[in-house]
Structures are given as C-alpha cells and as structure tokens.
C-alpha positions in Angstrom: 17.9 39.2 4.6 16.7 37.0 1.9 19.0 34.2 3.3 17.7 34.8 6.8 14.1 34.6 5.6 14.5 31.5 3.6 16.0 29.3 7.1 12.8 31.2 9.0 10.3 30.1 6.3 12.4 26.1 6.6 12.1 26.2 10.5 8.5 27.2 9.7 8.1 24.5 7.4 9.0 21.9 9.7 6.1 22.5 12.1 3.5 22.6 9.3 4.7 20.0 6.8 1.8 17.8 6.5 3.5 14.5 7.7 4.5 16.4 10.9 1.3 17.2 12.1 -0.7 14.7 14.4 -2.9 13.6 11.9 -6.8 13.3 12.6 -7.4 9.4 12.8 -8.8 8.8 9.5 -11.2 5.8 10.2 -13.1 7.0 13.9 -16.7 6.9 12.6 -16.1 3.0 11.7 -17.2 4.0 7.5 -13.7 4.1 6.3 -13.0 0.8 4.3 -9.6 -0.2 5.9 -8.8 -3.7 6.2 -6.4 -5.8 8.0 -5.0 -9.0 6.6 -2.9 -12.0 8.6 -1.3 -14.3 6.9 -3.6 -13.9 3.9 -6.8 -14.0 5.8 -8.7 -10.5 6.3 -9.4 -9.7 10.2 -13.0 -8.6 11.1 -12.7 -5.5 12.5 -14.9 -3.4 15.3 -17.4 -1.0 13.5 -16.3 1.7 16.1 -12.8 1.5 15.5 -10.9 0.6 12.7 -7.3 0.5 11.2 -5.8 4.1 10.5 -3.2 7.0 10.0 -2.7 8.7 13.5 0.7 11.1 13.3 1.6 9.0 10.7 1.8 5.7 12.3 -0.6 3.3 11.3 -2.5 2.6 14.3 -4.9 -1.1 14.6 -7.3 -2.3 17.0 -5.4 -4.6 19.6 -7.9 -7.6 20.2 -7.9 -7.9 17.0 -4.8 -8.3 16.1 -3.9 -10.4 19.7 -6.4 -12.9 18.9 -5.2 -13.8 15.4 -2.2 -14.5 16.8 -3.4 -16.1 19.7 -1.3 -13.2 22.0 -2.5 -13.2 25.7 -3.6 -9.6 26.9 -4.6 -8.2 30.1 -5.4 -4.9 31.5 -4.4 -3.3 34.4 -7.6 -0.8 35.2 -6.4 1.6 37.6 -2.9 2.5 35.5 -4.0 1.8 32.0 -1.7 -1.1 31.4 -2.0 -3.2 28.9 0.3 -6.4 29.0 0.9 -8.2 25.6 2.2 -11.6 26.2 3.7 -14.5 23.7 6.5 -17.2 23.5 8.6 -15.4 26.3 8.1 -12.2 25.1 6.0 -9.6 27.3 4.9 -5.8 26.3 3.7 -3.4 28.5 1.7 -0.2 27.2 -0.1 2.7 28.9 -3.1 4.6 27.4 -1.6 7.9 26.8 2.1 7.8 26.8 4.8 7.2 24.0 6.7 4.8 26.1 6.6 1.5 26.2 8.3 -1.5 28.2 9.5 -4.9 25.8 11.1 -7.4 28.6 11.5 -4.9 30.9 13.6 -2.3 29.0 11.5 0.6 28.3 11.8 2.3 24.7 10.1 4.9 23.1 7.1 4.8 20.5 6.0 6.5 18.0 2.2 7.1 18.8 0.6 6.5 21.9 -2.0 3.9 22.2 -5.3 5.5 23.0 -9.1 4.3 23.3 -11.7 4.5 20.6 -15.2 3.7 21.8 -14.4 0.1 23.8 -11.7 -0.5 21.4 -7.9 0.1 22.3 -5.9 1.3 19.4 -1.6 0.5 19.4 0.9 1.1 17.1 1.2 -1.8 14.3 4.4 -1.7 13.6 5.9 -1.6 17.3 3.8 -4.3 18.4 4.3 -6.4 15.0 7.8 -6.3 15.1 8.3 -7.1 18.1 6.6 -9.9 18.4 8.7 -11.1 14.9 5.7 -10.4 12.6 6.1 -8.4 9.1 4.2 -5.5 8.9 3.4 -3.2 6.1 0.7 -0.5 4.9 -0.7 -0.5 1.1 -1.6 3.0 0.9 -3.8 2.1 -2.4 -5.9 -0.3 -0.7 -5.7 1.1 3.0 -5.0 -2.6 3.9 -2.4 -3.4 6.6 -0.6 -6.8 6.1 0.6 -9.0 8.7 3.0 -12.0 8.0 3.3 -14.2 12.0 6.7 -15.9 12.3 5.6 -19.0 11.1 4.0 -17.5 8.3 0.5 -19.5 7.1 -2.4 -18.8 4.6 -6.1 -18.9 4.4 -9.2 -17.6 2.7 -11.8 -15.9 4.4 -12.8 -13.1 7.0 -11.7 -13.9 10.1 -13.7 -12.0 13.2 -12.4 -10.6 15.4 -13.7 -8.5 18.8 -13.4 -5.2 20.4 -10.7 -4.9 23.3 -12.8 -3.9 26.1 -12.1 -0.7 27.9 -10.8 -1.2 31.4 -13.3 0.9 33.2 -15.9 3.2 31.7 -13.6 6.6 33.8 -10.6 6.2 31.0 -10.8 8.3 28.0 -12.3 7.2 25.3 -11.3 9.9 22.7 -8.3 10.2 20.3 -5.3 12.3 22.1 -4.8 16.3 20.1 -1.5 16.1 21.2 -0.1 12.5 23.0 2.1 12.6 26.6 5.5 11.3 26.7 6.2 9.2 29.5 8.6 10.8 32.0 10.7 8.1 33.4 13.9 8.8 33.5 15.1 5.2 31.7 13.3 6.6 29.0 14.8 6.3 25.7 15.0 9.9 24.4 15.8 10.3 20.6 18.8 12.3 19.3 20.5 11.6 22.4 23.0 8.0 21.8 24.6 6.5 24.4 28.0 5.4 24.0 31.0 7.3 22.0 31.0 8.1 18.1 33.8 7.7 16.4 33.5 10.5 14.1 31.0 14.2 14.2 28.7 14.5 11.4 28.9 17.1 9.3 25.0 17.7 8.9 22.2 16.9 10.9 18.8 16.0 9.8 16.1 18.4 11.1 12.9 17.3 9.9 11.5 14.7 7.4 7.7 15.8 5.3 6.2 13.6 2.2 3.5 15.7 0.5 2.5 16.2 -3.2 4.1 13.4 -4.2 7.5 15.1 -3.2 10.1 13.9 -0.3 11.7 16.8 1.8 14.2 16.9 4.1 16.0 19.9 6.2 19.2 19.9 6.6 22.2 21.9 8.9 24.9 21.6 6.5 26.1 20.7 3.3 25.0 17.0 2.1 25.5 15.5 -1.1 22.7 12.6 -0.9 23.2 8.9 -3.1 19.7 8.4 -4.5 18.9 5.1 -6.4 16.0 2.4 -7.0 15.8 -1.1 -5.5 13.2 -3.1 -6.8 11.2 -6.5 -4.7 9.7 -4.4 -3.7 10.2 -1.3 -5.5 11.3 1.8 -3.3 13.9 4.6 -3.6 16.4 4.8 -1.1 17.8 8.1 -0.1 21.6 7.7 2.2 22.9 11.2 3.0 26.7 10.2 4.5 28.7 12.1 7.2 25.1 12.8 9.1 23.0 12.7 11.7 20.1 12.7 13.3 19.3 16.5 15.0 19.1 16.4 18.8 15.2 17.6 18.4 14.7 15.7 15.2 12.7 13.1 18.2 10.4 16.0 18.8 8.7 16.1 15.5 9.0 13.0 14.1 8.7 9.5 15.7 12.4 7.9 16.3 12.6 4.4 18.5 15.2 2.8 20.7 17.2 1.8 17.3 17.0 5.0 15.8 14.6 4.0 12.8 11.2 5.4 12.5 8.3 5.6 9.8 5.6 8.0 7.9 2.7 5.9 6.8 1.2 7.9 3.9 -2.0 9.1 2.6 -3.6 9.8 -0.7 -0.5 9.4 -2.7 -1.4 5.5 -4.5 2.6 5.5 -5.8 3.8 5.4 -2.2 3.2 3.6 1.1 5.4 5.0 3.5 8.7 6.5 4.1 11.0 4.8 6.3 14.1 5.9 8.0 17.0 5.3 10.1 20.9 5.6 11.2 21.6 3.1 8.2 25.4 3.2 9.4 27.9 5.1 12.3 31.4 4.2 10.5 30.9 6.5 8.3 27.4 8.4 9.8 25.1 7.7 7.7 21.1 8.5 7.6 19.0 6.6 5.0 15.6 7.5 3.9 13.6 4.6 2.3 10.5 5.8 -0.3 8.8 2.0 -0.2 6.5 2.3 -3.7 3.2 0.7 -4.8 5.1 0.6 -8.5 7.5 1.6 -9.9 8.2 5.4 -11.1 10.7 7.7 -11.5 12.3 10.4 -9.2 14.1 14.1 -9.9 16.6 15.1 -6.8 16.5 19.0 -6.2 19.9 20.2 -3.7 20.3 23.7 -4.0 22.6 23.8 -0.7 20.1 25.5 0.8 19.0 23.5 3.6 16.2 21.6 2.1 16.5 18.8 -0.1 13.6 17.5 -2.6 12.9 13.8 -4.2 10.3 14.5 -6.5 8.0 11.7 -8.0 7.4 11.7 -11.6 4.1 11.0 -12.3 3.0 8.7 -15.0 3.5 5.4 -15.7 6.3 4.0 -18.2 4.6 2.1 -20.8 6.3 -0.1 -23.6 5.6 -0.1 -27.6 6.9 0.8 -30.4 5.5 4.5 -32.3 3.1 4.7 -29.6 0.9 7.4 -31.1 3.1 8.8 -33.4 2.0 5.4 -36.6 -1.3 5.8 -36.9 -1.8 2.2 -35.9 -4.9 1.6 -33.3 -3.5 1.3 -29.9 -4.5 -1.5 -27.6 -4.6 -1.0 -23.9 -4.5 -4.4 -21.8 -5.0 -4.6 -18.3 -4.5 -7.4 -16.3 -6.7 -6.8 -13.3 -5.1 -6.8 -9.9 -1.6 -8.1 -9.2 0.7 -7.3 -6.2 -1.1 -6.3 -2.6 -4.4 -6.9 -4.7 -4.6 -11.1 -5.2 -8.4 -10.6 -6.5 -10.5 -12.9 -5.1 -9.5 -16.2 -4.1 -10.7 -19.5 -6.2 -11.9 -22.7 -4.1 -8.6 -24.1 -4.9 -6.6 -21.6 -3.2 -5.2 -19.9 -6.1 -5.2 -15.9 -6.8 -7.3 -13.9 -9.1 -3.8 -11.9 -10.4 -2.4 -14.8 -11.4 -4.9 -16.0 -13.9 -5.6 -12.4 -15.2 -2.0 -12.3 -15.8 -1.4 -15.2 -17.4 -3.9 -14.4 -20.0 -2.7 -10.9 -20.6 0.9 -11.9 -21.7 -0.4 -14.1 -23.8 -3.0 -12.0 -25.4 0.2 -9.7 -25.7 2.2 -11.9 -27.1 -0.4 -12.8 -29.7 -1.0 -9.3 -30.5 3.0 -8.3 -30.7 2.5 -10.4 -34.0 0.1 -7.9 -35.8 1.9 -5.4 -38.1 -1.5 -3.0 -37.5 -1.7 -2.3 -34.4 0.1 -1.0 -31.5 -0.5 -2.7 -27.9 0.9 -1.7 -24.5 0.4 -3.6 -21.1 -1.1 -1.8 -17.4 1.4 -4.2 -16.1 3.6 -7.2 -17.0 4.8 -8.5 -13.3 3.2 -8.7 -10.2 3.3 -5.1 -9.1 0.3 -3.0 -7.5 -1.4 -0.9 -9.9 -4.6 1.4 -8.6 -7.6 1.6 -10.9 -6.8 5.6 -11.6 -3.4 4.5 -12.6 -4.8 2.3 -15.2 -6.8 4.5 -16.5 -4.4 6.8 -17.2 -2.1 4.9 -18.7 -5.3 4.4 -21.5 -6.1 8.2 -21.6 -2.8 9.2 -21.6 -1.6 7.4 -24.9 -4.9 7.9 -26.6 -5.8 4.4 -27.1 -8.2 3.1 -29.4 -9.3 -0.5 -27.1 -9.2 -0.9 -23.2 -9.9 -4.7 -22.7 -9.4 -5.7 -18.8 -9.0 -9.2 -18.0 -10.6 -10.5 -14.5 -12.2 -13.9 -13.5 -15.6 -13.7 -11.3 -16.2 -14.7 -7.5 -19.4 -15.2 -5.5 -20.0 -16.2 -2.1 -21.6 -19.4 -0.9 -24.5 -21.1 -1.4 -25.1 -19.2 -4.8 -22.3 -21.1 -7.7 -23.1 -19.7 -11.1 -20.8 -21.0 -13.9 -20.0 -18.8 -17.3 -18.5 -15.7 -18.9 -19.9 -12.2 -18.7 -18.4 -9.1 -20.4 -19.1 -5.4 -18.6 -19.3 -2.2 -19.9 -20.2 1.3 -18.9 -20.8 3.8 -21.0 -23.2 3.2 -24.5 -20.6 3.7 -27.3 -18.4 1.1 -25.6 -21.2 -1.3 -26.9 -20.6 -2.7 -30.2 -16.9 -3.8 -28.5 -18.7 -5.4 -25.4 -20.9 -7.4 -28.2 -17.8 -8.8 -30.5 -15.5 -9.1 -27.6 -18.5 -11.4 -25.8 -19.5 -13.3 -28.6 -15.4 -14.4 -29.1 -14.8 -15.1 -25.4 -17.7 -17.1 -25.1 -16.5 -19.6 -27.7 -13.2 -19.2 -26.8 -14.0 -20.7 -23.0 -17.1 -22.9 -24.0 -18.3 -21.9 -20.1 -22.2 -20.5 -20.0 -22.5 -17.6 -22.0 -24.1 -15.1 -18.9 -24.7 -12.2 -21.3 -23.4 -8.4 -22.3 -24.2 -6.5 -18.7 -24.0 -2.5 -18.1 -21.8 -1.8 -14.5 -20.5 1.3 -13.7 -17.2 0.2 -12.9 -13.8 2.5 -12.6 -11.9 0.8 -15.2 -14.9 0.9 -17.9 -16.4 4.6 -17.2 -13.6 6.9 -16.1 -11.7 5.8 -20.0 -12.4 7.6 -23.1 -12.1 5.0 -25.4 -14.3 2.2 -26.2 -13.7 0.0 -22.8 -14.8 -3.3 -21.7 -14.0 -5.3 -18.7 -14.0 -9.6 -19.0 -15.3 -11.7 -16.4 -13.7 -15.3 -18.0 -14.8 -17.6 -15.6 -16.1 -17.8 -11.9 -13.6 -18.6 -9.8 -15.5 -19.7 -7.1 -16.9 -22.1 -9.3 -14.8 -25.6 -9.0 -15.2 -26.5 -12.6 -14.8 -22.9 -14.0 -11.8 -22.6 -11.4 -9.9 -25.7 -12.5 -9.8 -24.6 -16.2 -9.0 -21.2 -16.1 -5.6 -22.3 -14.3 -4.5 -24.5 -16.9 -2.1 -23.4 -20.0 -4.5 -24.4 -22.6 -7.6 -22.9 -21.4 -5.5 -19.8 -20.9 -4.2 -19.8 -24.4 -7.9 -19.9 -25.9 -9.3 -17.2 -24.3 -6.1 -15.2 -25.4 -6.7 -16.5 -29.2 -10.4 -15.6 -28.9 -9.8 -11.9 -27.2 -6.8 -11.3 -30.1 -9.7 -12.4 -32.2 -12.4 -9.8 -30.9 -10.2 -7.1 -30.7 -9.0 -7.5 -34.7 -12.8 -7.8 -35.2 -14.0 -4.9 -33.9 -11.1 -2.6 -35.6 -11.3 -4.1 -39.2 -8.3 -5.7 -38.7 
C-alpha cells in the first residue's frame, strides 16, 4: 500500500509541479521590468505587453522582435494568421493553436501565440531559431537576448511598436488553457515516425524545476550520468536506454525534433532547463540545467520513480583561513560581468570589463598583505545577482565590502569625476578614507561622499561602500579608465584605503 501510494502521490505530482502548470503571464499589466536585447541593443517594448513566462516558454511581442530584424509580417484577419517572412524562409501562426507551419511542414509549438491588448505575443525561441537567431532567457535580469545570423552590436534603446490586432472581434486576453491544432499532419509528441533500433527501458513521464531542485519521473530503473560543463556553465543530466513517454507531449512542450524548454522563474542560479532525445543508438534523453554561475549539485535516485538534482546554494569563495585567522576579511566585488555589461562607455566598451580589471588587480595587490584575508564576488565574466553578492559578504563575516563600478549618464548632461556611495551611517568613516584615496588615485573631479540606498551597500552587515571611478559616458574619464595604468592606480589607491581604514 505504501508503494502504491507513493506512484499515486508521483502521478499526482506531475499535474501540480510548478513548471507544469500554464503559468500566469508574468508581465500583462506592462510594470514588469523585462527587457529584450538584439544584438546588444535593448528593443523598446509596448507598455501593454511585454516579454514573459507563459507555461514556461518565454513568450515576446512580435513587431517587435520582426522589426529589429527587418522580418516582413502580415495578417490574415478572418483566420488569425500571421505570416512571418525572411530570406526564403516563411512561418505561419494562428492565434490560439500550438501548431505551427515553417515552409509548409507544420510542427508543433510549445505555447500558442495569443493577443495582449493590440499586441501579438509568439514563442521566442520557435520563432528565433528558426529564423537562425540565438535565443536565451537570463532569469536574474528577466532580459531575453537575441543574437541575428549575422550577428552586429550597438548601444542604445531601440523602439519598437505594437503588432496591431487584426480586427477588434479576436480575443484579446491570455488563453487558461491553449487549443492544439487538429490537423492530422500535425506533429504529435511521443509518437516517432520511423523504426527504433532498440526499446528503452524507462520512459520519462514528466520534467518540474522548483526550489532550486530538478525532478524527473521515471517508468523504470535509470541510472542517470550527471556532470558540469562550463561556457556557459550548466549541468547536464543524460539518462541512457530511455525515452520519452507517449503522453510526456501532454504536459510538457516537446517540438518536431523532440527537444523542448522550461524557462524559469525566481531561481537567479538558473535560466532554464532544456531537454531533448540527445541520442537513439543507444536511447538516450538529456536534461540540460543552463546556470547563471556556477554551483554545485547533489543527485538523489532512490529507484523509486522520481529522480532529484538538487542545487547547492552558496557560492564557492577562495582564501586561505577564511574566518577561522582572525585576519580582517576583505570582500571585493567587481560589479556586473556576464549577461550584465553595465553601461556602455562612448567608446563602445563594457562597464564589466573595467570593474574587472581593477578588481584583480586590487586582489592581487591585496594577496601580498600578511594581515588580511580577501575573497573575490567573482574572478571571470560570469553573472552574479546583487543578493548573491551579498551573501557571499554576510556569509563569511567580512570585515570590508568595497564594489567597484564606473558611472554613466545620458546625453546632454556630461559630468566628469569620482564619487564613492554608501548606505547605512556606520559605513561612513570607510566611505570617507576610501574617497579621499580614490580621488588621488584617478586625479578625475572629486564629486563628493553621497548616501544611496543601493542593494550592494544596505542589504550587508559590514561596513560597505560602493565606487563610482569614473563616468563612462564621459570621453575623457572613459578613455582612462580603459588603460593598464590608470587601472593599476586606482587599485594601489583602494589597497591603500582599505589598509587605512583597518590599522593596517
């Protein structure tokens, strides 16, 4: 009975797992601070109707999208069609239905494109990749990135407009449960043409990502190979001799090739899960974990029919007698890096790169003190969120935060200098010293000790500051702070505030 109860409360599971539910879409009321980015440049999107989760599929507005890549769309009013054309390559999607035709073969998608306000709403990935773009979701940022075939960069917001509803009788709200098209060329997951060559032993029921945990259901005994991959950092799951179940389709999106996605939500160490039939000689399913950084992973297989990948939380941080010497311990954070560049100077160069460039030299400078202990947010270009950062201060009990940005403003305004932040009062006397050392250290306009309540600077419990070096928007500013020597200085003159203000 107690066996019995356990494959109920799995077959139970499956319905209510959180990535198996149609989600709500998460950005309808136009406030949610999504953004889309082409080839570097961030698309203006429609206050109505912005980039989101829906069933987990990230779903964007199609004009757009279109017009950044100079796509040619029309509408067909009295069936809903909308044609996507480009270089030979022609889509054709209805309002409502999870079926779509590329070139005249029809396949199956993962959501169905639906209307919000005037603005139509497809599948990113579907349309992306088929059209030879790059797509990917940054959970952290809520920021879908888009990389055209020929690939490009630029600064700035680039507008974009509304796709216009084909007549004002179409539905204009977002689908509780989607239609599946009933053609009979239809594509119908779980069901491949063609002969195997061998039966699976297990099939794969059901695929949920919640509390920071992976699970799988499985008919059948598996013994899954799970290992890291790093650029980009994700965990990849292949579980031989298997299968896709014949209903796995129903409850989780699956497309012509037999891959399909979960864009997550709320979980900043993860942007999606990925899947597919990675090979048929031997069977085998592989599920991708794609990561925002990298972190650690426990595998739980009791034979039961449920597998778990849990996430490890935390974040692996270097030293030596890290809070077991005595020794002050220095947090620094290089701000940004990965899917964040930071702002952009005038001469096209990002913010991550400068901050750093100065941090590894700041800790190489400070690797050379006896006294002191110093760890590093992040030593490569990864993605870090601002809570992670934070923790990795608060964690360790450090004595110092010191974060290491350079300043941007828009046009006409061009202010030149360095500014040091803090937030709360008894992270003063290090705002003063550290201020009064980078100012000499960049010889730029000395724009003064200000009070901001930023993330970084509040949410730590140790004495925190955050620099602003230089203005990056600045041309002068901008062309120094790139440059080896300038670089070096600052790091000599934050070294320098930092022994200050300890005693050192």
């Amino acid at each position: 009975m107690k066996k019995l109860g356990l494959i109920m409360f799995m077959l139970v599971g499956l319905l209510v797992f959180p990535g198996l539910a149609k989600d709500a879409y998460a950005a309808s009321s136009g406030t949610s601070e999504t953004h889309i980015v082409l080839d570097g440049q961030e698309l203006q999107q429609p206050a109505g109707a912005q980039a989101g989760i829906v069933g987990g599929n990230v779903m964007v507005p199609l004009r757009v999208v279109a017009e950044g890549l100079g796509y040619q769309v029309a509408w067909e009013k009295k069936s809903g069609t909308i044609t996507i054309s480009q270089e030979g390559t022609e889509l054709k999607l209805t309002l409502g239905k999870n079926a779509a035709s590329v070139d005249g073969q029809t396949v199956k998608l993962n959501s169905a494109p639906y209307l919000q306000g005037d603005s139509t709403l497809v599948p990113l990935r579907f349309v992306g990749e088929q059209m030879g773009m790059q797509v990917s979701w940054d959970n952290a940022t809520k920021s879908a990135y888009l990389t055209s075939p020929a690939g490009g960069s630029a600064g700035g917001v680039v507008p974009g407009t509304g796709s216009q509803s084909p007549d004002q009788e179409t539905p204009v709200s977002v689908p509780s449960g989607q239609p599946v098209a009933g053609d009979d060329d239809t594509y119908v997951p779980g069901n491949p043409t063609g002969n195997q060559a061998e039966v699976p032993n297990a099939l794969i029921q059901g695929i949920s990502f919640s509390e920071n945990r992976l699970m799988f259901a499985v008919s059948g005994s598996v013994t899954p190979n799970v290992f890291k991959m790093s650029g980009p950092d994700r965990i990849v799951v292949d579980i031989p001799n298997a299968d896709f179940a014949p209903t796995f389709g129903e409850v989780q999106p699956l497309d012509v090739s037999r891959k399909g996605q979960i864009a997550v939500s709320d979980y900043p160490d993860v942007s999606q899960i990925r899947y597919s039939l990675f090979s048929t000689a031997p069977s085998t399913i592989r599920i991708v974990i794609d990561l925002n950084r990298n972190v650690e992973f426990k595998v739980t297989n009791l034979d039961d029919g449920l597998v778990t990948v849990d996430l490890t939380s935390g974040v692996t941080v270097p030293g030596i007698g890290i809070g077991g010497t005595g020794k002050p311990v220095v947090v620094i954070d290089a701000g940004h890096g990965g899917s964040q560049p930071g702002a952009i100077s005038v001469t096209k160069k990002q913010e991550k790169e400068f901050t750093l460039g100065v941090a590894l030299k700041v800790e190489a400078l400070l690797r050379q003190e006896a006294n002191l202990d110093v760890v590093m947010t992040r030593t490569t270009d990864v993605t870090m969120s601002l809570q992670d950062r934070v923790k990795v201060a608060n964690d360790i009990g450090a004595s110092v935060f010191v974060s290491i940005h350079g300043n941007s403003i828009d046009p006409p305004s061009n202010p030149s200098g360095s500014e040091t932040y803090y937030t709360r009062d008894e992270s003063i006397p290090l705002a003063n010293v550290m201020h009064r050392h980078l100012v000499n250290a960049t010889g730029l306009s000395d724009r003064g000790v200000r009070k901001s309540s930023l993330h970084v600077t509040r949410e730590t419990k140790m004495p925190a500051v955050l620099l602003e070096v230089g203005y990056l928007s600045n041309k002068t500013d901008a062309g120094l702070m790139y440059t080896e020597e300038f670089q070096q200085r600052v790091a000599e003159g934050v070294v320098a505030g930092i022994k200050e203000y300890l005693g050192l």
